[in-house]
Structures are given as structure tokens and as C-alpha cells.
N, C-alpha and C positions, 0 to 999 in steps of 0.2 A: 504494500500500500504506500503510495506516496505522501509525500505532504506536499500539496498544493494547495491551491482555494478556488471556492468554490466559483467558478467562473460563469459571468452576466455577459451572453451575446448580445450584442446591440451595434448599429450604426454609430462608431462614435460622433459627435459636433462638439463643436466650442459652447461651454458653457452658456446659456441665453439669461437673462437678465428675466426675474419675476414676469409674468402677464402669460401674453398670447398675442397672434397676428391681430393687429386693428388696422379694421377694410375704411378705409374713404375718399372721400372724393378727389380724385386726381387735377390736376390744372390743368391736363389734354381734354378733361371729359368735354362735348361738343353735343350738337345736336345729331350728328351722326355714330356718335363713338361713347359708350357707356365705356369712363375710365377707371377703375380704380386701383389706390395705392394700399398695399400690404407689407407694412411696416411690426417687427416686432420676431419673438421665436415661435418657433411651431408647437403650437400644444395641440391634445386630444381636445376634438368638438370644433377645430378649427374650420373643415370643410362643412358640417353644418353650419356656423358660422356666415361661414362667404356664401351660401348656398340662399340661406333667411336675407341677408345683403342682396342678396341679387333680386329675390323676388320682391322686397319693395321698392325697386330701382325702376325708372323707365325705362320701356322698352326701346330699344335703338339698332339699328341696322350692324352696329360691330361694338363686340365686347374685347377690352385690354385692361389685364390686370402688371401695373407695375412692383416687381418684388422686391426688398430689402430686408433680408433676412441673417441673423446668424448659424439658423436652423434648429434641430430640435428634434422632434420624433418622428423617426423614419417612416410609421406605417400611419400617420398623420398625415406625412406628407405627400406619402403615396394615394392618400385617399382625396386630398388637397386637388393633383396630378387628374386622378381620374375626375376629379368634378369640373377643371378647367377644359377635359378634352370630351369630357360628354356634354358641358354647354355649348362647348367652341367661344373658350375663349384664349385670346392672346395674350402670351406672357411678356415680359419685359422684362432685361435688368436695366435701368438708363446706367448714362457716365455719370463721371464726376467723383469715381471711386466707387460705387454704389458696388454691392456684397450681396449676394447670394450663393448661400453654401451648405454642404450638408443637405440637413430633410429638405430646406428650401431648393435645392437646385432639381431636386429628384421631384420637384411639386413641377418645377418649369418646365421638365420637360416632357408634361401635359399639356403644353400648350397647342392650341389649332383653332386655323380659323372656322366663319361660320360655313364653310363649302365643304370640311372636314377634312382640310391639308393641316397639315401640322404649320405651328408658325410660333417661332420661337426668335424672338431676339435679343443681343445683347449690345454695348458700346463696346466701342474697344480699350475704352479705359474702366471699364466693370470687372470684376470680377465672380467669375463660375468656380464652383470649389466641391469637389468630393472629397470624402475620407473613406481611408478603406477601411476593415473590419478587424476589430479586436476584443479578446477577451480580459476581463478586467477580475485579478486575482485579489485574494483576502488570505494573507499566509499564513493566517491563525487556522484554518481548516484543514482537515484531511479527506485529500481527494482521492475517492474508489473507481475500482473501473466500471462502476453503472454509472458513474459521473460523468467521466468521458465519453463514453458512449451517448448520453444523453444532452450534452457538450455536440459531439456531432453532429445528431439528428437537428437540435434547435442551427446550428450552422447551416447543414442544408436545405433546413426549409428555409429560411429565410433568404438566403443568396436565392434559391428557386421563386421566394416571392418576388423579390424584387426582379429576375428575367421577368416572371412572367407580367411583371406591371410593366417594363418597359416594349413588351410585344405589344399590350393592351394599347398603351400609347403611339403604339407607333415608332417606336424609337430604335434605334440602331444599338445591338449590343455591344459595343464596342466602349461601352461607358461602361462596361464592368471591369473591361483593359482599365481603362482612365482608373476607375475607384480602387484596384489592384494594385496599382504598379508603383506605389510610395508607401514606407511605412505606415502603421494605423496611426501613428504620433502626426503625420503630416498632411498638409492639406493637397489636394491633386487638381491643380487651377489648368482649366482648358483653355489654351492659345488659341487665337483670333483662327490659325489656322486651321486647328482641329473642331473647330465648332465649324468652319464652313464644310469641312469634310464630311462633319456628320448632319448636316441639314440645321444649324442655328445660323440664321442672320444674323451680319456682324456691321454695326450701325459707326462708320467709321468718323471720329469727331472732327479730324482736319479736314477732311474734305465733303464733308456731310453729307453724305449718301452711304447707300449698301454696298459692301463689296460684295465682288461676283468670284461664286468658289474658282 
């Protein structure tokens, strides 16, 4: 028997500060464009949340929701993900440094317009951020092997939830490479050029237009 501890799979993120995502009115919103801004960490009830948001909201021909997140709970945010891509609506990270990482990134890339394309965009001075996966030890416990083994199965289902949210969306698995390939200490920031590679708009500051992949 070893001594180990007892270990919590989870998504790691950067700690979020008390609350939960607060949805309101953006300074794009227009008479054609229901805008809004998602400010805050990802808690559980968030996607109900932005769901109740929506429905007292006027109806308008295109919905974008702008994200600034430090992120938060992963299966939040996948639920987050799935609400913006079965309303059709469009994610945003603006510039100016603006932060979207963790639950919150894995909520964007839900995003699609109202014709049912995906449509996700970023600045090129924003940041996109995954973290890969780690178990987090308590070395005052003794770890057995139904532990471990119990340890594996919460591993696989979960990495399996998360593919299977990103088929759901629409999305390229290739973000499991991204969230994989840095320590779970580290943050895994996607370059302007691997978001065109994988279908994210990249909303270029200096010259103010989209680039073309």
C-alpha cells in the first residue's frame, strides 16, 4: 500500500474571486445585435443564468456574448458552451488584454452563429488559455489500489466528457493537443495562428479587420 493522497480530478483554473459570471448589457448591443458582456468566474447555475438573461432580453436578429473570465468549473462551463451553441450565439474575447481561460474558454468554444456555423472570435491582443489536467494530492492519506483505479475511471470519463462536448460543438479536437501539451501548473495560451487553424476569428487591432487563415 502506498502513501499517497487521496486525489480530486478536476480541470485545474486560476483561482476566481467570490461570485459568479454577471451577464449585461454590452456597448455593441444595437438594434440588430443582442450584446452581452460576461464578466466574472464560472460557477454552477451559470448557464441557467444566461439562459433566464436571454429570455427577458429583446429579440434581435444576432446574438454576441462578450467573455472575461478567469474561469472556474469545467462542467459549468461546458454547459455554458452548449447553451451558446444551441441558441446561436456568438462568443467574443475583445482586446485590450481581455482573459478568457480555463472553464471560460471551453464555454467559447460554443460559440455559433444564428445559420448554425460556429463563430468564435478573439483580438489579437486577448488572451485564450487552457490548463491541462491534474490530480491534486493530500499526503496525510493512504492510497489503495481501488483508489487508483477509481482515480482512472473519474480521468477517463471526464477527458471523454469533454471530447464528447467538443464534437457536440462543433469543434476540432485538436484542443485536447493544446490543453495536453504544458504542465497542469501552466497555462496553454492559443496563438493568433493556431486559432485560425482551428476555425476562431482573429480580430487583428492594427489593422482592424479579420485575418484570413
Amino acid at each position: 500500500m502506498k502513501r499517497l493522497a487521496l486525489a480530486l480530478v478536476a480541470m485545474v483554473s486560476w483561482v476566481p474571486p467570490a461570485g459568479a459570471l454577471d451577464f449585461s448589457r454590452h456597448e455593441n448591443d444595437s438594434a440588430s445585435l443582442l450584446a452581452v458582456l460576461a464578466t466574472g468566474p464560472v460557477k454552477a447555475g451559470d448557464a441557467d443564468r444566461f439562459r433566464a438573461y436571454l429570455a427577458r432580453a429583446p429579440r434581435k436578429p444576432r446574438m454576441a456574448i462578450y467573455l472575461s473570465s478567469p474561469g472556474g468549473n469545467l462542467y459549468e462551463g461546458m454547459k455554458l458552451g452548449l447553451a451558446f451553441h444551441q441558441l446561436g450565439v456568438r462568443t467574443v474575447i475583445e482586446g485590450n488584454g481581455a482573459m478568457c481561460v480555463s472553464a471560460c474558454a471551453i464555454a467559447f468554444l460554443g460559440g455559433r452563429d444564428s445559420d448554425g456555423k460556429p463563430w468564435r472570435a478573439k483580438s489579437s491582443s486577448s488572451e485564450l488559455g487552457f490548463h491541462a489536467w491534474k490530480s491534486q494530492f493530500q499526503p496525510t492519506r493512504t492510497y489503495t489500489a481501488d483508489d487508483m483505479y477509481t482515480l482512472e475511471q473519474e480521468t477517463q470519463r471526464t477527458v471523454l466528457d469533454v471530447a464528447d462536448y467538443l464534437r457536440s460543438v462543433g469543434t476540432d479536437l485538436d484542443f485536447l493537443r493544446i490543453m495536453f501539451r504544458a504542465s497542469a501548473s501552466d497555462m496553454n495560451y492559443v496563438s493568433d495562428s493556431e486559432a485560425l487553424r482551428i476555425g476562431i476569428k482573429v480580430w487583428d487591432e492594427k489593422s482592424n479587420r479579420f485575418l484570413v487563415p
